[in-house]
C-alpha positions in Angstrom: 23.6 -152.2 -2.7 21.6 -153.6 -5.6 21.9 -152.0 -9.2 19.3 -150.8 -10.7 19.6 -152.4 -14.2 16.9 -150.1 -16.0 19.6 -147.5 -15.8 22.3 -149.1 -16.5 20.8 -149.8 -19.8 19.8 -146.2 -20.3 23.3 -145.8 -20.3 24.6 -148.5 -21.9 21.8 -146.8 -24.8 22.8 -143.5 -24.3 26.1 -144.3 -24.6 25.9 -146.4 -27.5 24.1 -143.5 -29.5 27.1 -141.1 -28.5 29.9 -143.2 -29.8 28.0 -144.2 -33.1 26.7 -140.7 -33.7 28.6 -137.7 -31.8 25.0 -136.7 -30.2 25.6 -135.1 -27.2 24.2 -137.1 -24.1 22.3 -134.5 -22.2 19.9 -134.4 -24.9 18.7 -137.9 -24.5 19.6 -138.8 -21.1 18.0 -136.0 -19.3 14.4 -136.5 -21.1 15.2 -140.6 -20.4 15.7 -139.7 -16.6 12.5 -137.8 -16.6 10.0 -139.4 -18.8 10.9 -143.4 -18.1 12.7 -143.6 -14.8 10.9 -140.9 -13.2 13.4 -138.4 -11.6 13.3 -135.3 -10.5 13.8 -132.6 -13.1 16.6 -130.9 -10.7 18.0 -134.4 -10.2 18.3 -135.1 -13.2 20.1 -131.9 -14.6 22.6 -132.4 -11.5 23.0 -136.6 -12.4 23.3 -136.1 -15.8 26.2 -133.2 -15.4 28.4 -135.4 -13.6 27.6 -138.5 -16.0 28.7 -135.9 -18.7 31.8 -134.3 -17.1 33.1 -138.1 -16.9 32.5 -139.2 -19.8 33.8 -136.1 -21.3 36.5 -136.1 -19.4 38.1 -139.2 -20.5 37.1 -138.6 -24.7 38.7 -134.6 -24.2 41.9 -136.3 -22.4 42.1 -138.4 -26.2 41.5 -135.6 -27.9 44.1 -133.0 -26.1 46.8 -135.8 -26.4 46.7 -135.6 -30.4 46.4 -132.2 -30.8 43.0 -131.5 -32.5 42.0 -128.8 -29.9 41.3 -125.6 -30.8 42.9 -123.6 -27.3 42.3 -120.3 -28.9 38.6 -120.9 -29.4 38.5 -123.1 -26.1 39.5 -119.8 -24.4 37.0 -117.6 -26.1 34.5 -120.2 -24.9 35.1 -120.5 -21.4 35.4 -116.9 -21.0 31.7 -117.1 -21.8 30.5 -119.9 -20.5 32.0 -120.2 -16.9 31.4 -116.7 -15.6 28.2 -117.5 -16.4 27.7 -120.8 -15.3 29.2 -119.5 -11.8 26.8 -116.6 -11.9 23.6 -119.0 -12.3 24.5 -121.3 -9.5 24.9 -118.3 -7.2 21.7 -117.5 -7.8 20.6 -120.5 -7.5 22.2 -121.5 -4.2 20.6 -117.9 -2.6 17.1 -118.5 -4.2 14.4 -119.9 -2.1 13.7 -123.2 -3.6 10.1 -123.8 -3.9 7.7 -126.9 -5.7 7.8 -124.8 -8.8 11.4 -124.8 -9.6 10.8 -128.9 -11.1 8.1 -127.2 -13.3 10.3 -124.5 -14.5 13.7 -126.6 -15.5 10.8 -129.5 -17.1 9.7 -126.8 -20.0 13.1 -125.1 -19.8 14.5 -128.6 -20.6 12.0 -129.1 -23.6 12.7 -125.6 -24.9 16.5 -126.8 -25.2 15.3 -130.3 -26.6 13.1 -128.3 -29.4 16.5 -125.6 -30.6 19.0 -128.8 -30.4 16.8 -130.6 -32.8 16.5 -127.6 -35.0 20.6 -127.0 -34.7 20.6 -131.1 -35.9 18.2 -130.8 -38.7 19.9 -127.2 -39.9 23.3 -127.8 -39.6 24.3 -127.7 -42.4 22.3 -124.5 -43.6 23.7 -122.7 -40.9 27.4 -123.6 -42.2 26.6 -122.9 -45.5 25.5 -119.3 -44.5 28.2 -118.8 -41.9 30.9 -119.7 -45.0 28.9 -117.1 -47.2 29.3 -114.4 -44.5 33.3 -115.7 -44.2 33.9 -115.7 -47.3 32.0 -112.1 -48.5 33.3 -109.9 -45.6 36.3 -111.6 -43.7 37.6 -108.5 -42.4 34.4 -107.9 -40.5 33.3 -111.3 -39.8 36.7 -112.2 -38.1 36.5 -108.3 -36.1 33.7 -109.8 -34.7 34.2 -113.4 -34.5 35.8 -112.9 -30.5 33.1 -111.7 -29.1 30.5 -113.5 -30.7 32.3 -116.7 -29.2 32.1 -115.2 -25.8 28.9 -114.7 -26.4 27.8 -117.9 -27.7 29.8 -119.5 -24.8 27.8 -117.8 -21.9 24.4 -119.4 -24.3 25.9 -122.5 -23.9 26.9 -122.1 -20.0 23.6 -120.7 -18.8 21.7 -123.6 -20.9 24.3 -126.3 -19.9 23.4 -125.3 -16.0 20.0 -125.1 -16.1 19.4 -128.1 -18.2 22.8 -130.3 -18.6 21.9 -130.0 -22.4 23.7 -127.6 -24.9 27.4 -128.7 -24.7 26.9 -131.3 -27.9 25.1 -130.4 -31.3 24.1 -127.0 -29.6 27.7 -125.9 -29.4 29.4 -127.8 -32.6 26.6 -125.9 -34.6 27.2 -122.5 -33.7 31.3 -123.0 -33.4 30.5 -124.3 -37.5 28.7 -120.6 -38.2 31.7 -119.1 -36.7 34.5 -120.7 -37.8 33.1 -122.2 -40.8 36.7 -122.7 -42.5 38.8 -123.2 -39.5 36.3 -125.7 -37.9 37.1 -129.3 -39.6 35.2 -132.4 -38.1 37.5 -133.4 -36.2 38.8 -130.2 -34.8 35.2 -129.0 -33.8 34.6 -131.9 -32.3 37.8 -132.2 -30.1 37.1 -128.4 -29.2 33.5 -129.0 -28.6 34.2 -131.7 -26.0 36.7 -130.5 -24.2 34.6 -127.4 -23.4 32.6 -128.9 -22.3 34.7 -130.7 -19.4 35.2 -127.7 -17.3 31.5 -126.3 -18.5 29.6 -130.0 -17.3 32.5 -130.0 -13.7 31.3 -126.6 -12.7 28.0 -126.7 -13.0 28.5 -130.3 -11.6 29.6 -129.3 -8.8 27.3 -126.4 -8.3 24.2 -129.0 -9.0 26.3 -131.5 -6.2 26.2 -128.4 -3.2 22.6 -128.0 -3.8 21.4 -131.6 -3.5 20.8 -132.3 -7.0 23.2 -135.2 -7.9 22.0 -138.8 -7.0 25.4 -140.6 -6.8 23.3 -144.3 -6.5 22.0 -143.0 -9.8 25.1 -142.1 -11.1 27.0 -145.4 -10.8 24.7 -147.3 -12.7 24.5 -145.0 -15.6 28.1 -144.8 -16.0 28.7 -148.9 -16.1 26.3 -148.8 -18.3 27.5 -145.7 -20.8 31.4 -147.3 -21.4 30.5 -150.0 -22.7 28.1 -148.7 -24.7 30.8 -145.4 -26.0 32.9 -148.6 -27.1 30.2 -150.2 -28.7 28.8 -147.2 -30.8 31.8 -146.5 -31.5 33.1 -150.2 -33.1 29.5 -149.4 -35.4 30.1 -146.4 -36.1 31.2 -147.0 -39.4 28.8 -149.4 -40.3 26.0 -146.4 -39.0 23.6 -145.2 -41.7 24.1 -141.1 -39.9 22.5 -139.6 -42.5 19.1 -141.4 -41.2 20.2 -141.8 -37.5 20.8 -138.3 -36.9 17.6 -137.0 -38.8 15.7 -139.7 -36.7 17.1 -138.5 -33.2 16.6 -135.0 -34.0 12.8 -135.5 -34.6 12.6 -137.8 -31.5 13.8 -134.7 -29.4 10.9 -132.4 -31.2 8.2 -135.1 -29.8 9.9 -135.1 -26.4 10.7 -131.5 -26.4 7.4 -130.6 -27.3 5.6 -132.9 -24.8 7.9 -131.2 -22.1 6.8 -127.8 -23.3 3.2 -128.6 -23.1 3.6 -130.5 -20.1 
């Protein structure tokens, strides 16, 4: 079987971007998928969940072995986010899939591409104003901080399923409003990953049952993607963030918005 190199070097870009940056994946491998390779929108959702549930798998297994995870927070998360995630692909699995379903995940996908770069660009207001809450009304804030976590886990599992995008910037931003002191950088990002392991195996595997996941696809994208972690990784510290991220962020408003409109 001959490899497609066009997507190994989406992945081998995709990955390099993740290792120098943190971005999430989803966010620029699903719109890659669908706008220069030309896959199906459900296809691509279903590809890109399994390309993230590996790649995740094997960066939360590094994380969980030095002890950065937040397992109290990871539990408030899943509570949220699988129920849901099971719920959706139920309903999707008895729905009647018809030509309009492609239509309906494309401007889902660029509604999700449009609030992850608004989470990028606003991060840091929306810790500042989730420490002022903290920090005026703790007794409060932390009644409700369980909850809210649920809540903003089932967000993240029905987006996650529908689009394979969420998991990333999506999630460390709203885990920072929450837990604005608890969450350091390198706890919220070992928490943010692996929850997104069993989140991205799930809905995976749902994607898989419904015909969805492309595995000639997959393979490809993954020989390209290690590499490229390693890579963006070894750069990271030479990585001018402060312009990378503020660049990827209004990339995904120009793709977001063309899927929107689209």
């Amino acid at each position: 079987m001959s490899i497609e190199w066009s997507h190994v070097a989406a992945g081998l870009g995709v990955g390099f971007v993740v290792g120098m940056t943190g971005v999430g994946g989803g966010a620029l491998m699903t719109p890659i998928l669908v706008l220069l390779l030309g896959v199906a929108p459900t296809v691509a959702v279903g590809t890109d969940l399994w390309f993230a549930a590996i790649t995740k798998l094997v960066g939360g297994a590094l994380h969980q072995r030095r002890g950065v995870v937040d397992w109290q927070v990871l539990r408030r998360l899943c509570a949220g986010s699988l129920p849901t995630s099971s719920a959706l692909l139920a309903w999707m699995h008895l729905s009647a899939v018809t030509p309009m379903r492609n239509e309906f995940v494309l401007h889902l996908l660029g509604a999700v591409l449009l609030l992850t770069a608004a989470a990028m660009l606003l991060e840091g207001r929306v810790h500042a104003h989730g420490r002022a809450l903290r920090l005026h009304d703790s007794t409060r804030f932390k009644r409700w901080q369980p909850a809210l976590t649920v809540l903003a886990g089932a967000v993240l599992g029905a987006l996650v399923t529908l689009t394979s995008v969420g998991a990333g910037a999506l999630g460390a931003v709203m885990l920072l409003h929450l837990y604005p002191l608890r969450m350091t950088p390198t706890r919220l990002v070992a928490t943010d990953i692996v929850h997104a392991v069993p989140l991205t195996l799930l809905a995976g595997g749902g994607h898989a049952l419904l015909g969805h996941v492309e595995l000639a696809l997959l393979g490809p994208l993954l020989l390209g993607s290690i590499p490229g972690v390693l890579l963006g990784a070894a750069a990271a510290h030479r990585a001018p963030e402060r312009l990378l991220r503020p660049g990827i962020a209004l990339m995904l408003l120009m793709v977001g918005g063309r899927l929107v409109s689209a």
